[in-house]
C-alpha positions as CSV (number, residue, x, y, z in Angstrom):
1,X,-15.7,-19.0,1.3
2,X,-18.1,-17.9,-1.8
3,X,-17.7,-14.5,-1.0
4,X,-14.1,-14.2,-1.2
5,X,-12.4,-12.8,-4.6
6,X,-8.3,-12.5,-5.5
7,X,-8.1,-9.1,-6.3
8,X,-4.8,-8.9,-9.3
9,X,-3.5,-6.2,-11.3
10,X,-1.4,-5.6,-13.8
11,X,-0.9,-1.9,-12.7
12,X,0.9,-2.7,-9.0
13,X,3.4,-5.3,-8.7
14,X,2.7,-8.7,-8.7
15,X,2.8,-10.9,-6.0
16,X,7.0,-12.1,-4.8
17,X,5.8,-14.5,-2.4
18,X,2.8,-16.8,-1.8
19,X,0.2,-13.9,-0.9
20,X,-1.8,-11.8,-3.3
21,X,-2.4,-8.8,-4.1
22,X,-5.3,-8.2,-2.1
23,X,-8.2,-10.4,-0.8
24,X,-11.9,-9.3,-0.9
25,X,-14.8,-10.6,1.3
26,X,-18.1,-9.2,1.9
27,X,-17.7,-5.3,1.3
28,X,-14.2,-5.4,3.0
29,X,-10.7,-5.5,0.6
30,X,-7.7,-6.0,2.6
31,X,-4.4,-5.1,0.5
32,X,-1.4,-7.0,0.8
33,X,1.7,-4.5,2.1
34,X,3.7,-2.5,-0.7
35,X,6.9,-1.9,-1.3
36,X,8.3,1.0,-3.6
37,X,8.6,-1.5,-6.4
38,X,7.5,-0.1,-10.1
39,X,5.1,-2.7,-11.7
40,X,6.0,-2.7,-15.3
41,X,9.7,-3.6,-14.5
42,X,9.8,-4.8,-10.6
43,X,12.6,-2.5,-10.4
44,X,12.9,-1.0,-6.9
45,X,11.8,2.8,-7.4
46,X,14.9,5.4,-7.2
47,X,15.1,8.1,-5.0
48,X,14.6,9.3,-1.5
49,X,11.4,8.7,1.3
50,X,9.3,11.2,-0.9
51,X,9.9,9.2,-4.2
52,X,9.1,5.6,-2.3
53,X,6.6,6.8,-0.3
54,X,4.6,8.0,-3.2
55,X,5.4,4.6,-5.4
56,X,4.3,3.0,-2.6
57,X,0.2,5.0,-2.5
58,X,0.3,4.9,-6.4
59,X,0.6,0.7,-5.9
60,X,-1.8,0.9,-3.2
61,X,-4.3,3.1,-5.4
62,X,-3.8,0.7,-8.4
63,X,-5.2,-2.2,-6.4
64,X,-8.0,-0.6,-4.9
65,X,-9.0,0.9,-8.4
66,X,-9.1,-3.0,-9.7
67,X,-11.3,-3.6,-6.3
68,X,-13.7,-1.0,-8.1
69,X,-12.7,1.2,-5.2
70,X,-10.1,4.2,-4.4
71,X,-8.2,5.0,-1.2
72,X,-10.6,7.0,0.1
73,X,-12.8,4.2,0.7
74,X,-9.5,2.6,3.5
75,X,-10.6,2.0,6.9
76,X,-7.2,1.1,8.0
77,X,-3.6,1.9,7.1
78,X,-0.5,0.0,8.3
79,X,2.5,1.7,7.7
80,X,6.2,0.1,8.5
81,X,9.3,2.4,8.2
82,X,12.9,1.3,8.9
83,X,13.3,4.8,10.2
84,X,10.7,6.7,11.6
85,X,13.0,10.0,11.0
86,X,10.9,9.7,7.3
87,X,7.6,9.6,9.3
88,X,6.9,13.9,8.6
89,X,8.1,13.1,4.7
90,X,5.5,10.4,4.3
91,X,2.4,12.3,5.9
92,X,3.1,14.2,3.3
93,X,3.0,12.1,0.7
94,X,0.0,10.0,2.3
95,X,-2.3,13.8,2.9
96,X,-1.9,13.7,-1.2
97,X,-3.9,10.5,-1.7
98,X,-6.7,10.8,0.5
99,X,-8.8,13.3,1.5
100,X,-10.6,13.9,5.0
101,X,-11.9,12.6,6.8
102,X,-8.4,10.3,6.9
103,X,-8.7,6.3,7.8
104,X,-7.2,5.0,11.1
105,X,-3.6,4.5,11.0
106,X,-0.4,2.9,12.7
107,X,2.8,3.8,11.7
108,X,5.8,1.5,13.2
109,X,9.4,1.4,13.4
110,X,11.2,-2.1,11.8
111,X,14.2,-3.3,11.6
112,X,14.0,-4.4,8.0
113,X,11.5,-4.9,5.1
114,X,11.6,-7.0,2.0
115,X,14.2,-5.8,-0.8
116,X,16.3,-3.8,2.5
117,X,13.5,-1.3,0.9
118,X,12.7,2.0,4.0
119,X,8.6,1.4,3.5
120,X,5.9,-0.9,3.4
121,X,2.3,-0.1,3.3
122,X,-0.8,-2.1,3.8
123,X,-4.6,-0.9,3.6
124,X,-8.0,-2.3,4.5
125,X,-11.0,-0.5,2.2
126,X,-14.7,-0.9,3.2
127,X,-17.0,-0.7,0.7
């Protein structure tokens, strides 16, 4: 495909498996799912659903600022929770990053994500 572009940034963790980062075609960016990890150090973020949640958007935001975009441009947000007990505490975080009108969402229940982490957060942007 000549109108597809790897999408990679220093500023949101890299890659721990054989996926990137995100994957552009066209005017469409689809961002890999996130995980509360902190890019300088891969360290899993400390704290409670607030504090992950939020590491999770600030990842998120990174790679759509090095798509020359911003969350506000996502169509589509996949959220996966390993309890959905946190979903009230991450509406709040999320009503922080993007203003209305909001993107089409799913948020579902799992029984695990990578890292035993509580979130993981995936985003399609339209140009």
């Amino acid at each position: 495909m000549s109108n597809r572009a790897i999408i990679s940034t220093p500023e949101a963790p890299e890659a721990i498996g054989p996926y990137s980062q995100a994957v552009k075609v066209g005017n469409t960016v689809w961002i890999s799912g996130q995980i509360p990890l902190i890019p300088d150090s891969m360290e899993l973020v400390s704290g409670d659903i607030t504090a992950q949640a939020t590491q999770v958007f600030n990842n998120l935001q990174a790679i759509a600022s090095a798509a020359g975009s911003d969350l506000n441009r996502a169509v589509k947000i996949n959220i996966s929770l390993t309890d959905l007990a946190d979903f009230a505490a991450v509406n709040d975080v999320m009503a922080r990053f993007f203003d209305e009108p909001y993107p089409a969402r799913a948020c579902v229940q799992v029984a695990a994500l990578p890292k035993a982490v509580d979130i993981e957060v995936e985003a399609i942007l339209a140009l």
